[in-house]
N, C-alpha and C positions, 0 to 999 in steps of 0.2 A: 359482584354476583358470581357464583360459583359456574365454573366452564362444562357441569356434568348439571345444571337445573332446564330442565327441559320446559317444554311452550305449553303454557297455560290455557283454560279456555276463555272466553271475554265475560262471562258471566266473574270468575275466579280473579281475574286482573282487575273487575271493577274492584271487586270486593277488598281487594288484598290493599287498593289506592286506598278504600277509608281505613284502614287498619292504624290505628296509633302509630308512632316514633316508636321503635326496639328500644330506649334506652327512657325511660318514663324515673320521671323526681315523684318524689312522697315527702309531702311534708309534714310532721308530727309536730303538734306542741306547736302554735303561732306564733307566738309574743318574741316578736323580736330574730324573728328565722334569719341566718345568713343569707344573702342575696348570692353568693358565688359561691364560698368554700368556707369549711370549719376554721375559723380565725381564733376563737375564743375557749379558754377551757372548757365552759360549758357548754358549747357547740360542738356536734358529731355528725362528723358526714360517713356514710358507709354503703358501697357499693357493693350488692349484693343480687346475686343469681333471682329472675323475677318468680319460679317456683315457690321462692322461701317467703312472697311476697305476704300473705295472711299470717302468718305464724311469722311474721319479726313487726308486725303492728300490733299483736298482744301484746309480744317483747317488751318492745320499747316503751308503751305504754307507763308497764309497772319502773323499766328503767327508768324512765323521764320523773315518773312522779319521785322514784325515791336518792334520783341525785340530783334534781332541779335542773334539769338541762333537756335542751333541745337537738334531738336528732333529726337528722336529714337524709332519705335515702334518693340511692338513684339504681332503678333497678333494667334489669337489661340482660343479654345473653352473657355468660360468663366469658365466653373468647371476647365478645364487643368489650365488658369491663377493663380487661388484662389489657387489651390494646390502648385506652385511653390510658389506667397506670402507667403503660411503656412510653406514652405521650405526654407525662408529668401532670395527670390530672391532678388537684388536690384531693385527696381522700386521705380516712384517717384508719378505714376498716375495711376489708375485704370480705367477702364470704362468697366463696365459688363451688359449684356444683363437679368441677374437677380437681382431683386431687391431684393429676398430674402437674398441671396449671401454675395451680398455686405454690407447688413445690420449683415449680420454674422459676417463679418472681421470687421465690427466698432466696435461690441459689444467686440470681439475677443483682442481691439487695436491692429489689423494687418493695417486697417484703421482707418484714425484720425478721431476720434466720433468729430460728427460738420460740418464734410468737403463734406460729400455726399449729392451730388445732383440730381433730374433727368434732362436730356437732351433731352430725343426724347420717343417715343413708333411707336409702328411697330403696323402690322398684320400679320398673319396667310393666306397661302392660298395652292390649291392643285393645279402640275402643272403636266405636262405629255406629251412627245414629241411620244406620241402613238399615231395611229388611235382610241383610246377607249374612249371615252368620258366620263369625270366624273363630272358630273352637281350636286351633291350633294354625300354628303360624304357617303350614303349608295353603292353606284356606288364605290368605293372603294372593294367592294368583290368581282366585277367580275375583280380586277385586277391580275395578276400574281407575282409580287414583287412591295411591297411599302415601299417605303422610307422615314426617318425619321432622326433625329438625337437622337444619343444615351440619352437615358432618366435619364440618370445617370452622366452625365456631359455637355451636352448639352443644353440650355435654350431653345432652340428654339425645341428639341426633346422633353424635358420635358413638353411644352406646346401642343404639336402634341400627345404625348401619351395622356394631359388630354382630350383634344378634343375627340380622339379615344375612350376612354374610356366613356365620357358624351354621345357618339355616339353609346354606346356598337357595338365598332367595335375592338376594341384594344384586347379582348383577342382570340376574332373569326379570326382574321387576323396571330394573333402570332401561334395558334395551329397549320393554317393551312399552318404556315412556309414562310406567304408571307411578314413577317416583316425581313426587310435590315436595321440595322442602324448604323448612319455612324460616325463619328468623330467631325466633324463640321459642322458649319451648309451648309458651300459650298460643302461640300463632296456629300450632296445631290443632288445637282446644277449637278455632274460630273458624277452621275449613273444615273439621268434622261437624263441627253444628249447625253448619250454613250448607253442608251437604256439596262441598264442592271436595272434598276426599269421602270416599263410604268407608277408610278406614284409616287409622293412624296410630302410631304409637308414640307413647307418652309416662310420665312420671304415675304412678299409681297417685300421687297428692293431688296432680293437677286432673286426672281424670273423673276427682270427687267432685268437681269445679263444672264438669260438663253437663249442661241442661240438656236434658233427651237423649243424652248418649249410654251407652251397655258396654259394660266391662265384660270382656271373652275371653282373654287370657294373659295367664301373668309370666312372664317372660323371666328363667331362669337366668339366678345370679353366673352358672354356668359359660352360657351363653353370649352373656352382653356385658359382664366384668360386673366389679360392683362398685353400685351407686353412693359416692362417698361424698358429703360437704364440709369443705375446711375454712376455716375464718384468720385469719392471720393482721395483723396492725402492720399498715401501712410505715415504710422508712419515713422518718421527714414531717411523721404526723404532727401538729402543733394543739394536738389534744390528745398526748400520749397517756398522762393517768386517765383520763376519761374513756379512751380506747381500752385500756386493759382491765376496766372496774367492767365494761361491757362484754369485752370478753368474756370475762367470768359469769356475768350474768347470765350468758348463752349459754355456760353451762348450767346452770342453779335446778335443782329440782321444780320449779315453776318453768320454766324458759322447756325444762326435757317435758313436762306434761303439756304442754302447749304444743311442740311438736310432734307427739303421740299422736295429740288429737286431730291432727292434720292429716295422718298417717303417715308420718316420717318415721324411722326406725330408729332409734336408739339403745344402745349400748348397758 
C-alpha cells in the first residue's frame, strides 16, 4: 500500500473488504478452457487493463467464433499486470492502459520489440453521485473525499494525479486528507456509487458504467497527458500465431466500432 494513502472511514474499510481481487479471470468460450495458462494453439490467455473489460468480450466473441479458439482473460490494473509479466506469468497478449509501460517491457524483451501497437485512447473526466456540483476542477476543494486511482500502479490514477497537480490541486487536496485512492480504475466507479467519495475521477468509458453518477467535466488532454492503450504479444508466448491473427483483430473495423461504442477514441 502506498506510504501517501491516508485513513479511511469504517463505513469505506467495510466496504472496500467486499470489493473483489484487483486482478479478476474472464473466461470466454468453455469447452475445454486452460486450467492455468495458454498451452495450446488455440488457447489465448491475454492480460488486459480492467477498463477495456466490456469492449474485449465483443471482441473475442467474433474472434473466438471465427478462429475456433478459446480466449482467457485476466483483468486487473495495468501496473498489477506488468508486475506479474516481470514475474514470468504465462501470458500470450498484453494490453495496457500505459503507453509508457508497455514500452518498458519491449525494451525489457518481456514484450516482443516490433509487436506493440495502439488500439484506442480514452479521456479523463470528474463524476460524483452527490448533490455537490463540480463544473471545474477547482470545485474539487469543496469536496470531502476524492477519488482517484493509485498513482503508483494505476494509469488512469497516474493521469488524475498529473491533472491534479497541473491544476495545483493534488498536493492541497492530499494534506487535507481528502485523497482515497483505489486499486483500479473501477474501484473508483464503486466509492462514488456507494457514496463513500462525493467525487472522483475516471476514464470517460468507465464513467458510462456508473449507476447514479453525473459527468461534470472533462479533463483536458493538456492537462493529464494522453490517454493511450497499447497491446503487444507477449516474448515466450506459445500461441504466437494465434496472438498476432488477434492482434490484428483489435485492429479490424469491427473490433474499432466496438470500441467507439464504448467511448474509446479512435484514430
Amino acid at each position: 500500500m502506498s506510504a501517501n494513502l491516508q485513513p479511511m472511514t469504517k463505513p469505506l474499510a467495510i466496504r472496500i473488504a467486499l470489493v473483489l481481487s484487483v486482478g479478476t479471470f474472464v473466461l470466454t468460450n468453455c469447452t475445454n478452457l486452460p486450467t492455468k495458462t495458454a498451452t495450446k494453439p488455440n488457447q489465448l490467455l491475454v492480460s488486459a487493463a480492467i477498463s477495456l473489460k466490456e469492449a474485449l468480450a465483443e471482441i473475442s466473441e467474433q474472434f473466438q467464433k471465427k478462429e475456433n479458439c478459446t480466449v482467457t482473460f485476466n483483468y486487473a490494473s495495468t501496473g498489477e499486470l506488468a508486475a506479474q509479466l516481470r514475474n514470468g506469468a504465462p501470458v500470450d497478449v498484453f494490453i495496457s492502459a500505459s503507453p509508457e509501460l508497455i514500452d518498458q517491457l519491449s525494451q525489457q524483451q518481456i514484450i516482443q520489440p516490433g509487436t506493440v501497437r495502439k488500439i484506442a485512447g480514452n479521456k479523463l473526466v470528474i463524476i460524483s453521485s452527490s448533490t455537490k456540483e463540480f463544473r471545474n476542477p477547482e470545485d474539487l476543494r469543496n469536496a470531502q473525499i476524492v477519488s482517484i486511482g493509485n498513482p503508483q500502479t494505476v494509469p488512469a490514477g497516474t493521469y488524475a494525479a498529473e491533472a491534479l497537480r497541473t491544476y495545483k490541486l493534488y498536493d492541497a487536496l492530499l494534506d487535507k486528507k481528502k485523497l482515497v485512492f483505489a486499486e483500479n480504475a473501477r474501484q473508483v466507479l464503486t466509492y462514488v456509487e456507494q457514496g463513500d467519495a462525493d467525487a472522483g475521477i475516471v476514464y470517460n468509458t468507465d464513467a458510462k458504467l456508473c449507476s447514479g453518477c453525473k459527468t461534470f467535466f472533462e479533463i483536458a488532454e493538456s492537462a493529464a497527458g494522453a490517454v493511450i492503450y497499447k497491446a503487444g504479444i507477449v516474448k515466450g508466448s506459445k500461441a504466437a500465431t494465434l496472438a498476432e491473427k488477434f492482434m490484428r483483430q483489435l485492429e479490424s473495423p469491427s473490433a474499432k466500432d466496438i470500441l467507439k461504442s464504448k467511448g474509446f477514441m479512435i484514430e
